[in-house]
Steps between C-alpha positions, in 0.01 A plus 500: 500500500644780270132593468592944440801349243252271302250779477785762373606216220162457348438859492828540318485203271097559400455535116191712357441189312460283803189678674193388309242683327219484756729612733622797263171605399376519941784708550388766216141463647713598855701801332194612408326519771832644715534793227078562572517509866800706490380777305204464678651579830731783385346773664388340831608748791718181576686542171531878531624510853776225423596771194478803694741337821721296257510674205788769541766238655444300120801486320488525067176519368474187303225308519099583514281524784189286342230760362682838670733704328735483730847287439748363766790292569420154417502374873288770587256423237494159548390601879187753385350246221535196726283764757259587232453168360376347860313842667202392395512120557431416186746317383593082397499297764670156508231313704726195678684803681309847434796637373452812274741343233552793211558785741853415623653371150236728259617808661865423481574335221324809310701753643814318428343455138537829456832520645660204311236489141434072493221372249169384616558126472824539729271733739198290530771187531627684786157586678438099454773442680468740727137407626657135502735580803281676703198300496720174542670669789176622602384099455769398697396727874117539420273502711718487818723792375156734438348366860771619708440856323719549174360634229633322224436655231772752612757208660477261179489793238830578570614239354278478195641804424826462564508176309291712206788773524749243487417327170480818333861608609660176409589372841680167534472226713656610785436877484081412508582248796622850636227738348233274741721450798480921473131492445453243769678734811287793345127289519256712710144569504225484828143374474476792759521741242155421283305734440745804543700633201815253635307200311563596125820714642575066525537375153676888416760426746548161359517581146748754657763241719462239238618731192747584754652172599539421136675790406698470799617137432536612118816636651579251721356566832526234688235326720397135682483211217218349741276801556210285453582188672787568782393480865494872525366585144168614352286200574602374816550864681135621344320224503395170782497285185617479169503198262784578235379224258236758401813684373675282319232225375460502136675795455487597136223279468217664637400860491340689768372777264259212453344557803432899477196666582331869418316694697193619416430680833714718651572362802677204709450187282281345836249652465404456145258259568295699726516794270421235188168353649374812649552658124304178377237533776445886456453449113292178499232636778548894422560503838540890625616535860232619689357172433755349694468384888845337519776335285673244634828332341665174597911476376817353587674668798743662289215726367477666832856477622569689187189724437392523814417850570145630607553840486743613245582880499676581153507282159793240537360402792189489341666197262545278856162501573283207434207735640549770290589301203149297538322835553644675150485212320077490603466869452707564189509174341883555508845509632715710352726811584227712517346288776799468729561922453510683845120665411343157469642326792327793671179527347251495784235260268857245413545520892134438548535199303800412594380429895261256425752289318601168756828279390573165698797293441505166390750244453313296260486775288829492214619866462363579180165384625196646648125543630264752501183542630333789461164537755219763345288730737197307325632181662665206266914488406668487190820299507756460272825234501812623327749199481723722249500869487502669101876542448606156648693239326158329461296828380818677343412856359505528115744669275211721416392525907877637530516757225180623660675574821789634358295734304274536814806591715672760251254684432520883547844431557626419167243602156340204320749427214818520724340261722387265194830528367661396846305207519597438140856467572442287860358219302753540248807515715710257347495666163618765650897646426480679838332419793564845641267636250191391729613714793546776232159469338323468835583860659341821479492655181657196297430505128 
């Protein structure tokens, strides 16, 4: 099976023309909400410790750091606004693997936008294509890849971006069969990292190595032609299984852009339906928590294999906590950045809250599913089944429920008309001459 070859030809061979509209028009909806999380997350300590240890070994300064002032090389950049557009774990999620798709190929096909000026149509053609490899790669190893601990968001980006990066340089045939052979031996990222600042340092380093590899095979640099596939490549060496017909089925035909999901909570996509029926229990019933004897939540086992902490000490790990999550989401009747800061995870009446919040595992329940009960110091329970969290497939978040965020997210970082401007020129990307021009309008003092 020439599985990594076949993948390199359709990339090459792909024609604007042959990705359909619905497919166009949910990857502007993604750009969108990659360019609001981004700005969003510029000034998280994460973000400015990454600057302050990197920053000085960056080469030319030409490309933006996403709402800073501050310009770097373009691998450099591609690192900080793949950090900033995951720190707060509010990004798309592909839902078959939980792979953050726009991080990796978002962050650097913009940089090398503004490296290498392409128009919007070949940019968001690229970032199609892009979230096309990695989530079929991703298809191909899920879930026994994640189980044994990858995170693969960071393993499969690399190649959605180096497959993005690749387009927009020109690569043939054979020099993207080498671009993800060098993204392949450069595929990292440890489930043992969440809820440290290493998680969105994930998609930043794969933005990173994947606009690498396809600048290195832009001049030839050699690598495996069966990365993917060979005994010793990607999916057998990082994975106990892998089905490669996930790969190459239909390829062309079918879209995975399709299939992605927004977040309206900022936090692992697991526990979305806890945080989504508490919300709808707290506002039907008024409920206020001293009211409340106990809250118990019944979810698939990934829920607390993943968010699993009872006593988180600092914000992102605040966003793996089913406990905490269910707690804010009763209190504050939200989840957003504000409720996964360092202050709130420590707020003595959150932590009050938070202990009397029970999680059990259940098989029976799917992964975007979930009970609650909620038992009241008067006696009686309030329950409440979520079968699909807002922001699913099922319940997707509107165009309108997106703008919101973005607007939600930038502000006080960027003023009112440069943000409504910015979100003018996501959803008109394809008109645009120069793609770079977003990066450009989206920093610190733009006009």
């Amino acid at each position: 099976m020439d599985v990594t070859r076949r993948l390199a030809g359709y990339v090459v061979t792909s024609r604007f023309t042959d990705i359909p509209q619905a497919a166009r028009q949910e990857a502007l909806r993604s750009f969108l909400n990659w360019t609001g999380c981004t700005v969003g997350g510029c000034r998280h300590e994460t973000v400015d410790r990454a600057l302050a240890a990197l920053a000085e070994f960056s080469g030319p300064a030409q490309a933006s750091v996403i709402g800073r002032s501050e310009r770097l090389d373009i691998l450099h950049a591609a690192l900080i606004n793949g950090i900033s557009s995951h720190v707060f774990d509010f990004d798309d999620t592909h839902l078959k693997t939980i792979i953050h798709p726009s991080g990796p190929v978002a962050s650097a096909i913009l940089a090398l936008s503004e490296r290498r000026p392409v128009d919007g149509k070949e940019f968001l053609h690229a970032f199609i294509l892009g979230v096309e490899v990695e989530c079929r790669i991703g298809n191909a190893v899920y879930p026994a890849h994640y189980d044994i601990g990858w995170h693969i968001t960071g393993t499969a980006g690399v190649f959605g971006a180096a497959a993005a990066a690749g387009k927009l340089l020109g690569l043939n045939e054979q020099q993207m069969t080498w671009a993800l052979g060098i993204a392949a031996t450069q595929a990292a990222g440890l489930r043992e990292m969440f809820g440290t600042m290493c998680k969105p340092f994930h998609p930043g380093r794969a933005a990173q190595n994947g606009l690498t590899a396809a600048l290195l095979a832009a001049k030839n640099f050699t690598s495996s032609e069966r990365a993917l596939e060979a005994p010793r490549g990607f999916a057998h060496v990082l994975s106990t299984a892998r089905n490669f017909a996930e790969i190459t089925e239909r390829l062309g035909e079918t879209f995975e852009i399709a299939f992605n999901t927004y977040k309206p909570f900022a936090c692992g996509i697991v526990i979305h339906p806890v945080i989504d029926g508490c919300i709808q229990l707290r506002n039907e019933y008024n409920l206020k928590p001293e009211q409340i004897d106990k809250v118990s939540v019944k979810v698939h086992p990934l829920v607390l294999e993943l968010t699993g902490k009872k006593t988180p000490q600092a914000g992102l790990e605040g966003k793996f906590s089913v406990y905490h999550s269910a707690a804010v989401a009763i209190m504050h009747g939200a989840a957003g950045e504000q409720q996964y800061s360092d202050a709130c995870v420590r707020d003595p009446a959150v932590i009050a809250l938070r202990d009397k919040v029970m999680a059990t595992a259940d098989n029976k329940v799917h992964e975007d599913e979930a009970h609650i009960t909620i038992r009241l110091n008067r006696g009686g329970d309030l329950t409440k089944h979520v079968e699909h969290a807002i922001g699913s497939v099922q319940r997707p978040m509107t165009d309108a429920a997106l703008e919101a965020k973005f607007r939600h997210l930038a502000d006080g970082i960027l003023p009112a008309p440069q943000i409504d401007k910015l979100i003018g020129m996501c959803w008109s990307l394809t008109d645009l001459a120069d793609a770079g021009a977003v990066a450009r309008a989206a920093v610190k003092g733009a006009k």
